[in-house]
C-alpha positions in Angstrom: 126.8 113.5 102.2 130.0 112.3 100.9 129.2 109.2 98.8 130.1 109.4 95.3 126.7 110.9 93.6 127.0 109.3 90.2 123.5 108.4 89.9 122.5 112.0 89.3 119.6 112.3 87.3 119.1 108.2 86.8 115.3 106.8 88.0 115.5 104.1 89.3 112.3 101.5 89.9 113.4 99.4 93.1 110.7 96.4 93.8 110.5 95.2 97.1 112.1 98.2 98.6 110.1 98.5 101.9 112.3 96.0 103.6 115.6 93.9 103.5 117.5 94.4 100.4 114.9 96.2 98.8 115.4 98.7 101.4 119.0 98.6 101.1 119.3 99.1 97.6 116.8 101.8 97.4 118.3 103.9 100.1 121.4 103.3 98.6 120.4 104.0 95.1 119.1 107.4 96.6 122.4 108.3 98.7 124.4 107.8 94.8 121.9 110.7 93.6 119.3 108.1 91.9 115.7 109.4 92.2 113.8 106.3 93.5 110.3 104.4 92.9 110.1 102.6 96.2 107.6 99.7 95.4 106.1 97.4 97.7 102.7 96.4 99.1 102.8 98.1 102.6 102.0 102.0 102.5 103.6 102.4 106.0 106.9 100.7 105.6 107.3 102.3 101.7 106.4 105.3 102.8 109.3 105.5 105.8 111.9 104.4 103.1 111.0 107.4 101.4 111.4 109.9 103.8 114.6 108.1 104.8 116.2 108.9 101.3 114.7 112.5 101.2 116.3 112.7 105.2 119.6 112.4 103.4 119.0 114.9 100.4 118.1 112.3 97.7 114.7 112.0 95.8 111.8 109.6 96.2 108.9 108.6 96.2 106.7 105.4 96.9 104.3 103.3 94.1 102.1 100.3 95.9 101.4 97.2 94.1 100.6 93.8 94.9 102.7 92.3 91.7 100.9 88.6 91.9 98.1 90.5 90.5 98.7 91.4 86.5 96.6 94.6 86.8 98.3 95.9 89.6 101.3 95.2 87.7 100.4 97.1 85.5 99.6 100.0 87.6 102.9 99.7 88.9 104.3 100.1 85.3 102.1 103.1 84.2 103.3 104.9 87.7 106.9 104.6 87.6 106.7 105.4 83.8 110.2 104.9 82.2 113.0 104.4 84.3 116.5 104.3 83.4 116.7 101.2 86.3 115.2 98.4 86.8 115.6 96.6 89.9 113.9 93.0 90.2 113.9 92.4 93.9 110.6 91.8 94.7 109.4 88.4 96.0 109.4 85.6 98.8 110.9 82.5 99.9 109.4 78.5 100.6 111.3 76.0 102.0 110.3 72.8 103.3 109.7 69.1 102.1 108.4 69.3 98.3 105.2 67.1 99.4 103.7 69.9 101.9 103.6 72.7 98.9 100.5 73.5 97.7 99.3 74.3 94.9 98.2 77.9 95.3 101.6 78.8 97.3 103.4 77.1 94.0 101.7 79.7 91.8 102.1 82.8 93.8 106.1 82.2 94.5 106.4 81.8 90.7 104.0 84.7 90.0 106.2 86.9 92.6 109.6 85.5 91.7 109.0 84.6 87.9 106.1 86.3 86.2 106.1 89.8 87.7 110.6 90.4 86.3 109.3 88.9 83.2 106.6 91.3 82.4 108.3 94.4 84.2 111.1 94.2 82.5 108.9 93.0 78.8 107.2 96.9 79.4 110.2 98.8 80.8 113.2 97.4 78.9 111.9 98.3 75.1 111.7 101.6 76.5 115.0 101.8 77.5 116.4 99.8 74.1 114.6 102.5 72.0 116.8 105.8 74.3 120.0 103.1 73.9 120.7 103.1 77.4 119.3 101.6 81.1 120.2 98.7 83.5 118.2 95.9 84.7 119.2 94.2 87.7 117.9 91.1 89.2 118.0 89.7 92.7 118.7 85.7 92.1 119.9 83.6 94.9 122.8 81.2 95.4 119.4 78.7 95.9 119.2 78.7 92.2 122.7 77.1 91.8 123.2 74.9 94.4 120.7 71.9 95.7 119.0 72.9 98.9 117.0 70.2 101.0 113.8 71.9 100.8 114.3 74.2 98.3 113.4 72.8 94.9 110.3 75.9 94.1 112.3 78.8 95.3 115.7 77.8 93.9 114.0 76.7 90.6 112.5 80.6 90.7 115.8 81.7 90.8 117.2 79.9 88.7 114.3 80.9 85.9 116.1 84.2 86.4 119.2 83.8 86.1 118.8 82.3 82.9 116.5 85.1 82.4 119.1 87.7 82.9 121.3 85.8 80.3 118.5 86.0 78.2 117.9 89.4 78.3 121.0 90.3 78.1 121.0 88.9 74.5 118.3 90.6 73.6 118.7 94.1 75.1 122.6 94.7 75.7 122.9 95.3 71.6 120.7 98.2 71.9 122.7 99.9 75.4 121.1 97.8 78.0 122.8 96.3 80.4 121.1 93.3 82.4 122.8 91.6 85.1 122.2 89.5 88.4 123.1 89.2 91.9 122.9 86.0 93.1 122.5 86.0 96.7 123.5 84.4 99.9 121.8 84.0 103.3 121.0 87.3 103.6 119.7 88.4 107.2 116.2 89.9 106.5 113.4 90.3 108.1 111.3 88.3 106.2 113.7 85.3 106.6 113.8 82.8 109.8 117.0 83.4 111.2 117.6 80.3 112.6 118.0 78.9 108.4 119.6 82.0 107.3 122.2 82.0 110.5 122.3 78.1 109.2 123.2 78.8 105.9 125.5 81.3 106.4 127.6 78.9 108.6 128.0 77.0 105.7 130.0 79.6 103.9 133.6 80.5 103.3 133.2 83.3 105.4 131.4 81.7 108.2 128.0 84.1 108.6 125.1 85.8 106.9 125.5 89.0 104.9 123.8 92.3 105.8 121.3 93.9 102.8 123.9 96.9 103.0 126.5 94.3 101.5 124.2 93.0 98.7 123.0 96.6 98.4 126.3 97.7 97.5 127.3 95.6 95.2 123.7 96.7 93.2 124.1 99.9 93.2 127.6 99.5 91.4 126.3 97.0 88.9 123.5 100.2 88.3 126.9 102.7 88.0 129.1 104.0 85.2 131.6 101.7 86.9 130.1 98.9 85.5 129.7 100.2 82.3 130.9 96.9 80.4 128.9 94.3 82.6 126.3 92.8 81.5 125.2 89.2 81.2 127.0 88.1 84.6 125.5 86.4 87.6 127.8 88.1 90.3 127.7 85.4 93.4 127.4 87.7 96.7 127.3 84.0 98.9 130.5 84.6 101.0 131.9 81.7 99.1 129.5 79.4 99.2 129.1 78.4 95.8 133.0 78.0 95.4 132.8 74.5 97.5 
């Protein structure tokens, strides 16, 4: 490999890695010499991202967890142990007219999207304050900043965590920690309907939808030595959408 391996010996705990920019981040992660806990819910699909990153000489290996359930949270948190990253990527989207969300979807998007950061990052980050290093990093969304028809659930998520990140940063930067977010564009995943996301990205500055790679990039420097004196920020990775 030629990439840069300045990861070497940093864990790295990468939720929602068994597709999209999960994926991306956690292979990327492992190609910068990280040793990655590939989370998700689907043995299969975790299980190929791992033997991806080992195909390419890095070190992995894959934790299942449903994180709308606390105790499987918290089996997620015992498994990985400490990490020295934190990546909060896990979670779903809803759009549609406010009137047709129910109740019980309501829940689980904030349980995904809201609960499970807040309590991963409440077990892993005092461990990390304590050692006087680590990096959080959070996956937000451009949806969180802008006013989407249809969107008022999912961008109020991400917009809980954005303000989380600021947050955090506050309290855990002091003590070596360094806790930032990407917020994200339309972002061509498989989990997305690519009609919106081909939509959305239209309505950008740069005409289109990103790739996970791009987003995945920008991660795994924010989870660098490059980035040593970032924390705090909510880098927009929109292609310019939230500029207009």
């Amino acid at each position: 490999m030629n990439q840069q391996r300045d990861l070497e010996g940093i864990s790295a705990l990468v939720t929602g890695a068994s597709s999209g920019i999960g994926q991306a981040a956690a292979e990327e992660l492992g190609r910068h010499g990280a040793e990655v806990i590939v989370h998700g819910r689907d043995v299969a699909r975790g299980s190929a991202v791992v033997d991806t990153i080992t195909a390419e000489g890095g070190k992995a290996r894959f934790v299942a967890a449903d994180l709308t359930d606390p105790n499987q949270l918290d089996g997620l948190v015992d498994q990985a142990g400490p990490v020295d990253v934190l990546v909060n990527n896990a979670g779903f989207s809803w759009f549609g007219p406010t009137g047709d969300l129910d109740v019980a979807t309501f829940d689980r998007l904030f349980a995904a999207n809201v609960r499970a950061p807040y309590f991963l990052v409440a077990a892993l980050a005092p461990t990390m304050a304590a050692r006087g290093s680590g990096c959080i990093i959070n996956v937000a969304s451009m949806a969180g900043q802008i006013g989407l028809a249809g969107g008022a659930a999912y961008g109020a998520t991400k917009a809980t965590l954005a303000a989380m990140t600021r947050a955090w940063a506050a309290e855990f930067s002091p003590s070596g920690v360094r806790v930032n977010a990407i917020a994200a564009g339309p972002v061509l995943t498989p989990g997305a309907a690519p009609e919106r996301i081909e939509a959305l990205g239209a309505m950008t500055l740069l005409s289109r939808a990103a790739q996970p790679s791009e987003i995945a990039e920008i991660l795994a420097f924010l989870a660098s030595p490059k980035a040593s004196y970032v924390t705090g920020a909510v880098i927009a990775a929109d292609g310019g959408r939230t500029a207009i």
